[in-house]
C-alpha positions as CSV (number, residue, x, y, z in Angstrom):
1,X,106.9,40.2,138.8
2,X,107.8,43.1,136.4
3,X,104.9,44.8,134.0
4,X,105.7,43.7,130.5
5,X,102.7,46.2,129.3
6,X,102.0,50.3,130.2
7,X,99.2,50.5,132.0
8,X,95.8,51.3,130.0
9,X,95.7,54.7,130.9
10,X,99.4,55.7,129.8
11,X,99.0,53.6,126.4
12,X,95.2,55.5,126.1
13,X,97.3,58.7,126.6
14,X,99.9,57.7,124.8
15,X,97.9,56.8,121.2
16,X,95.4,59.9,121.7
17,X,98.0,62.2,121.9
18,X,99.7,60.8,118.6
19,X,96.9,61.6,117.2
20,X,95.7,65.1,118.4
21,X,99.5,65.9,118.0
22,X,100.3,64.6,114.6
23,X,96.5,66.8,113.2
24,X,98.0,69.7,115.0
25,X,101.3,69.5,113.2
26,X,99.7,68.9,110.0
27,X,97.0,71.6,110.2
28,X,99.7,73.7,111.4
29,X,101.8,73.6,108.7
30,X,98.6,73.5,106.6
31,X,97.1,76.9,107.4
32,X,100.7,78.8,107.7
33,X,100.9,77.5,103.9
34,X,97.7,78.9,102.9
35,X,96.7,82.1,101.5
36,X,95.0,85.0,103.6
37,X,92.3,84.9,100.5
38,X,91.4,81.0,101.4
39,X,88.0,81.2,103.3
40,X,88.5,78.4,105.8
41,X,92.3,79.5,106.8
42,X,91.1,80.7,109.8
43,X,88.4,78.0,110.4
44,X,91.5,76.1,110.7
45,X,93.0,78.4,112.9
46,X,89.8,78.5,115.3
47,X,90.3,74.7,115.8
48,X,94.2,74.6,116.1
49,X,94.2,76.6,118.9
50,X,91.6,75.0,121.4
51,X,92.9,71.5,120.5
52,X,96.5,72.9,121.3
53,X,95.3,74.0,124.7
54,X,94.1,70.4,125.1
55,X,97.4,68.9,124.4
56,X,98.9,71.6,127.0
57,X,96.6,69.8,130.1
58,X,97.0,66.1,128.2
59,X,101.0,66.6,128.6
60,X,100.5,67.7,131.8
61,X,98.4,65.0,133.0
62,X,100.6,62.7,130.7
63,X,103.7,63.7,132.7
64,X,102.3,63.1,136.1
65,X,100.8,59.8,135.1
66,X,104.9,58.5,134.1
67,X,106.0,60.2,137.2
68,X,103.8,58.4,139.8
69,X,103.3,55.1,137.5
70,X,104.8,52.0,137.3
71,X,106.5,51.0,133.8
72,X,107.9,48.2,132.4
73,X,112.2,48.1,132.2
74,X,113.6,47.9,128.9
75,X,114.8,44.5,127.7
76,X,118.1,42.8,129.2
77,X,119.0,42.6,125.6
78,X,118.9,46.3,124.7
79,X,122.4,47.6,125.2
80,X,123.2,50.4,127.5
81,X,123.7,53.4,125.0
82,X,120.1,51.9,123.5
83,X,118.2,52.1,126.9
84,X,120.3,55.4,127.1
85,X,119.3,56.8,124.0
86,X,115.3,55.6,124.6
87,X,115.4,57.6,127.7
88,X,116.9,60.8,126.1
89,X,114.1,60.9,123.5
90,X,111.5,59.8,125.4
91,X,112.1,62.9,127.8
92,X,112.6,64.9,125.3
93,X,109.3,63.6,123.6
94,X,107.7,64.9,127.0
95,X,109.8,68.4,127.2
96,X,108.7,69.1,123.2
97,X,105.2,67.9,123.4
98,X,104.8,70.7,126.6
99,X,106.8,73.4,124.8
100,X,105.1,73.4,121.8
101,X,101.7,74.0,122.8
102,X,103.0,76.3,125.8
103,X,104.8,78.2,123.1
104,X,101.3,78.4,121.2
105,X,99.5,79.6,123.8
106,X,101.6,82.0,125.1
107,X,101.8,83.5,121.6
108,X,97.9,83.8,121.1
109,X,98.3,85.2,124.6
110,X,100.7,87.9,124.3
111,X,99.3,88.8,121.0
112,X,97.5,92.4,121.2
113,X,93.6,92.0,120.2
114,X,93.4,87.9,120.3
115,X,92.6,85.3,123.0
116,X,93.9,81.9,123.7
117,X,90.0,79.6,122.5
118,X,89.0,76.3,124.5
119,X,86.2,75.4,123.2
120,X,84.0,78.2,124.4
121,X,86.1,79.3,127.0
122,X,88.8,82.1,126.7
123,X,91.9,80.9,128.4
124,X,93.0,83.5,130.8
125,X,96.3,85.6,129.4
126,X,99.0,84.6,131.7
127,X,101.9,87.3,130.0
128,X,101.2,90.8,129.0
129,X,100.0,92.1,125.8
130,X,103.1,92.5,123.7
131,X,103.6,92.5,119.9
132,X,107.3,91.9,121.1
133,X,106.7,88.9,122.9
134,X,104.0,87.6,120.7
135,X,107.1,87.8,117.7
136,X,109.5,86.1,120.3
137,X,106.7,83.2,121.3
138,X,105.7,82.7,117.4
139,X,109.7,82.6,116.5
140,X,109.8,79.3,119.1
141,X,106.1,78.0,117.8
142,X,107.3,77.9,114.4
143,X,110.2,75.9,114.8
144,X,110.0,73.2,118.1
145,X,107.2,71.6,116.2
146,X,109.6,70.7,113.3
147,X,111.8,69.2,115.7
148,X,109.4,67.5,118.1
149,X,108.3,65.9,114.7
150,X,111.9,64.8,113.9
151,X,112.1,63.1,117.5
152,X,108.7,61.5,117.1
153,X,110.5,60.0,114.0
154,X,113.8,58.7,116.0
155,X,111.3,57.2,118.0
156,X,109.3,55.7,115.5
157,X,112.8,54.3,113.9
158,X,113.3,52.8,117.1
159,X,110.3,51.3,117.5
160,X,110.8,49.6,113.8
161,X,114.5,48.7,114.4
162,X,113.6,46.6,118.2
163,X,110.4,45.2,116.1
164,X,111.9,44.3,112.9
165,X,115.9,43.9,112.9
166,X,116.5,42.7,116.7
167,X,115.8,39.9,118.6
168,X,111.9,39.1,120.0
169,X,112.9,39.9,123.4
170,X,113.7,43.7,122.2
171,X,110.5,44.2,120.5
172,X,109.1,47.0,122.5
173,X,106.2,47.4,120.1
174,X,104.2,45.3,122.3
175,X,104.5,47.5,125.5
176,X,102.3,50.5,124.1
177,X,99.6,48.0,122.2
């Protein structure tokens, strides 16, 4: 017998990373929209980071977890360039939800007088101290979230569309509650 359902642990992944991602898009945009005068810009700032380092080992974990996990097929009804297309972004849901933070963190990293936070920790540097490279990482950081967000909302208009306009046998809705 197939699993109609992800397992618990890749659907507790799955909906605590929405979240944590989602705040860390918003407070991203946030604080880059702020003025240097606004006291709690980099309060913001000081939380964005160490929560983006958690997302870094959550993706990792996230990926391993689908790798070595069992999930349930895509309905029979679904046509072939749907279950195509579902694949393609759920990949690059994975690739963009890795790059982003990576990019992040490899900014702080690079940057000359700043350290990557975790929550009390300082992450080690893992590229050299390079105004240059910290421009080239911050050039990535500022635009993969945009479009990480516009995949999370193809996915979400998937979702919506096999809920709402196909048949009950394609709602996939069900498979991630």
């Amino acid at each position: 017998m197939t699993t109609q359902k992800y397992s618990f642990i890749m659907r507790f992944q799955h909906w605590i990373m929405a979240l944590v991602i989602l705040s860390l898009i918003a407070s991203g945009w946030y604080m880059t929209h702020l003025e240097d005068s606004v006291s709690f810009k980099y309060d913001i700032y000081g939380w964005h980071k160490p929560f983006g380092v958690l997302v870094l080992f959550l993706v990792v974990a996230r990926i391993i977890t689908r790798l070595f996990s069992t999930v349930p097929p895509l309905p029979d009804g679904m046509a072939w360039h749907e279950k195509a297309f579902s694949h393609l972004t759920h990949w690059s849901l994975y690739l963009l939800m890795f790059l982003v933070p990576a990019s992040g963190y490899l900014m702080s990293g690079a940057a000359p007088n700043k350290t990557v936070p975790f929550f009390g920790l300082t992450m080690p540097d893992i590229v050299s101290k390079s105004a240059e490279l910290a421009k080239f990482f911050h050039s990535i950081h500022v635009v993969i979230p945009y479009v990480l967000l516009g995949v999370i909302v193809l996915h979400l208009l998937g979702v919506i569309k096999h809920r709402f306009f196909d048949t009950p046998e394609n709602n996939v809705l069900n498979r991630m509650l």
